[in-house]
C-alpha angles and dihedrals in degrees: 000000000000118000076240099061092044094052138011117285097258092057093048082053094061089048088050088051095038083049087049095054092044086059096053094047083044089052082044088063090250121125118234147193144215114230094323143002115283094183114092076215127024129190128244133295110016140165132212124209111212140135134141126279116274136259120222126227140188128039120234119213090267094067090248121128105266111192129038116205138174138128118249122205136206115195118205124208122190133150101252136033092246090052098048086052094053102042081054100054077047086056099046098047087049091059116358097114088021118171108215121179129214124185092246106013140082111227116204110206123278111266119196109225103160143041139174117226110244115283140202105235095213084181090075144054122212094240107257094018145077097238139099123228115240124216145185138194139214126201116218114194110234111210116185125171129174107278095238089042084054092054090053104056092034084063095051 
């Protein structure tokens, strides 16, 4: 089954884009993760794509939703402060301004407006060690309009 045909197009389209940004931290030689981590284990560092699904807004002419938007995060772990910090500027030169293309849909770059300072995850132990990991996260906005709907206002 299509993520379209699970959901409504424009939530397959925030999968397509969050698929899109986990491939660019992955090119960057960071492992990443979908929504949340799969691995028992996982290596550090480490960085996890998620947000919420999107609300449309606008109406065309025609009576059809206009603008998606929605923030997408990507949370970073790592075993020290310093570490998390790097493995985010990493992330952010990897996919802040981000072209991501959808069949139908024109996809403005992706724009970072919000980040979380580094935390302690109390939750969790470094394997073989006493301490916790730390992570931060970042929130790209995620801007998408009807490709024929794009053209028009880029003329104008």
């Amino acid at each position: 089954m299509t993520d379209s045909a699970a959901t409504g197009r424009y939530e397959a389209d925030i999968l397509a884009a969050m698929d899109a940004i986990a491939a660019a931290i992955q090119s960057a030689g960071i492992d990443v993760y979908l929504g949340e981590v799969a691995a028992p284990t996982p290596s550090y560092p480490y960085a996890v794509v998620w947000g919420q699904l999107a609300i449309p807004q606008g109406l065309a002419l025609s009576g059809d939703r206009v603008d998606v938007r929605t923030t997408v995060r990507v949370t970073v772990a790592d075993t020290t402060t310093r570490n998390v910090l790097l493995t985010m500027a990493r992330t952010r030169a990897a996919i802040e301004g981000l072209k991501i293309e959808i069949e139908g849909r024109c996809v403005h770059p992706l724009m970072l407006v919000e980040t979380q300072p580094v935390t302690v995850d109390q939750q969790v132990t470094v394997p073989h060690s006493d301490r916790h990991p730390l992570y931060g996260v970042d929130g790209y906005a995620l801007v998408t309009t009807p490709a024929r709907e794009c053209h028009t206002r880029e003329d104008t």
